[in-house]
C-alpha positions as CSV (number, residue, x, y, z in Angstrom):
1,X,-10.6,31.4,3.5
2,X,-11.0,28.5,6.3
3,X,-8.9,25.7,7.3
4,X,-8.6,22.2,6.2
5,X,-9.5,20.2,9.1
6,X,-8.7,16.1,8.6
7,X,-11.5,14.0,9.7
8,X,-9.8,10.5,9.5
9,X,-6.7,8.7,7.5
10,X,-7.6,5.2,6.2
11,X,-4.1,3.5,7.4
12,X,-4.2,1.4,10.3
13,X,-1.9,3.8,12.4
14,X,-1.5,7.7,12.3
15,X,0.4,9.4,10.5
16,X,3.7,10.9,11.6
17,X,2.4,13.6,9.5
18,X,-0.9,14.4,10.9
19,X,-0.7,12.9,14.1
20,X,-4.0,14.7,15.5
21,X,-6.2,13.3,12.6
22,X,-7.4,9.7,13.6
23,X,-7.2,6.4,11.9
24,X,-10.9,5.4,10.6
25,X,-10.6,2.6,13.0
26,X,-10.4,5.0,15.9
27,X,-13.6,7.0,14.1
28,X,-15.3,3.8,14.4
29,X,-15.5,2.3,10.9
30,X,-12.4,-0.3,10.5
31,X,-14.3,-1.5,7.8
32,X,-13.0,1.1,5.3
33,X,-9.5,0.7,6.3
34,X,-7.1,0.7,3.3
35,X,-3.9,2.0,2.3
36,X,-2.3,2.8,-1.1
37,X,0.5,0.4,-2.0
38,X,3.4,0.2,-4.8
39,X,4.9,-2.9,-6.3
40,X,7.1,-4.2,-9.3
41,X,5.7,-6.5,-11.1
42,X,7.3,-8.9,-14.3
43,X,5.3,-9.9,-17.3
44,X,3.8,-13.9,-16.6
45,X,6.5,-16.7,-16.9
46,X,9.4,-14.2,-16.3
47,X,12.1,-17.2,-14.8
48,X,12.3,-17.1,-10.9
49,X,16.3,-16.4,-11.9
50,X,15.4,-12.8,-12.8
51,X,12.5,-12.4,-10.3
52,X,15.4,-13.0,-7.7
53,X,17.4,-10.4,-9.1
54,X,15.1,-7.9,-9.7
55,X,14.0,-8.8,-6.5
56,X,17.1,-8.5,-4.9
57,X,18.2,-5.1,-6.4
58,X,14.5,-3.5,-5.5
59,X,14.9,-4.8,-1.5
60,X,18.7,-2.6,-1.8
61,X,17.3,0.1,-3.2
62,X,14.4,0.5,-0.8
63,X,17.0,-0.1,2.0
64,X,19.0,3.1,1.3
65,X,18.3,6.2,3.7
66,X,17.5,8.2,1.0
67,X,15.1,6.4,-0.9
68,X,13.9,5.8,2.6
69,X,13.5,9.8,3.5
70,X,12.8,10.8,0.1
71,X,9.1,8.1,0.8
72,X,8.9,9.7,4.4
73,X,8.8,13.2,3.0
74,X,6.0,11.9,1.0
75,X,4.5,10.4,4.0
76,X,4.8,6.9,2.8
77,X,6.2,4.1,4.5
78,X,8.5,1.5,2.7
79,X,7.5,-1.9,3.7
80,X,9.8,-4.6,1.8
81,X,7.8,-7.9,1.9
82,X,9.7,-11.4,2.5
83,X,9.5,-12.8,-0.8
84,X,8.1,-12.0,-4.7
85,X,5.8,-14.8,-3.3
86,X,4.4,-13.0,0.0
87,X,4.2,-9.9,-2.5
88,X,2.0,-12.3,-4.6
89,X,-0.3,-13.1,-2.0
90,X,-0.8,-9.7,-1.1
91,X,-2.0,-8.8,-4.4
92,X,-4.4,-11.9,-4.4
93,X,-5.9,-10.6,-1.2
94,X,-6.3,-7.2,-2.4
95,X,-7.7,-8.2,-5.7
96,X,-10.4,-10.4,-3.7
97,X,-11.0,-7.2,-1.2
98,X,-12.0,-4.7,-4.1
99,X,-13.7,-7.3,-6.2
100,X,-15.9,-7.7,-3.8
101,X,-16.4,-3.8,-2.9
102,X,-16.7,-3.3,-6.6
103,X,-19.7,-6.2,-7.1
104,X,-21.3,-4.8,-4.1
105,X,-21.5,-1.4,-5.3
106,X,-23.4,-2.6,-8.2
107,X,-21.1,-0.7,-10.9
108,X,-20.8,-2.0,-14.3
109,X,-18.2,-1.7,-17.0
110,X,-19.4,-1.3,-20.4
């Protein structure tokens, strides 16, 4: 049986865990750069009290060494954003990003 042989990773840098296989960027097409991502999120109108906690707790969590290994194993990296807000934001952006993607392709949900 042959060997696996990566062609490209879609993160923005190499992984620690293939370090040989380029970024999509190096191949040449930064234009299908994305990464998979993991967030918390509240149901609408949850007060800002319990957002900060929740927040808080998460941000300690995700600080320990390891929670920290036990993501690098996995090859993940844990990226803690400033605020639930900056977390907001990010999910606009990427809602925007794969809208459009998703109209372009022309698919349709029935």
């Amino acid at each position: 049986m042959g060997a696996v042989r990566g062609l490209s990773i879609t993160s923005p840098a190499r992984s620690p865990l293939l370090p040989e296989v380029p970024t999509v960027r190096e191949a040449g097409l930064p234009e299908t750069e994305t990464e998979v991502w993991i967030g918390l999120f509240a149901p609408a109108r949850t007060p800002d009290t319990v957002i900060g906690t929740l927040y808080d707790g998460l941000v300690r969590a995700l600080k320990l060494p390891p929670v920290r290994e036990a993501f690098g194993k996995e090859g993940s990296d844990v990226v803690i954003d400033a605020s639930p807000a900056a977390f907001s934001r990010f999910v606009d952006e990427e809602i925007a990003k794969w809208e459009k993607v998703v109209r372009q392709s022309g698919v349709t949900i029935e």
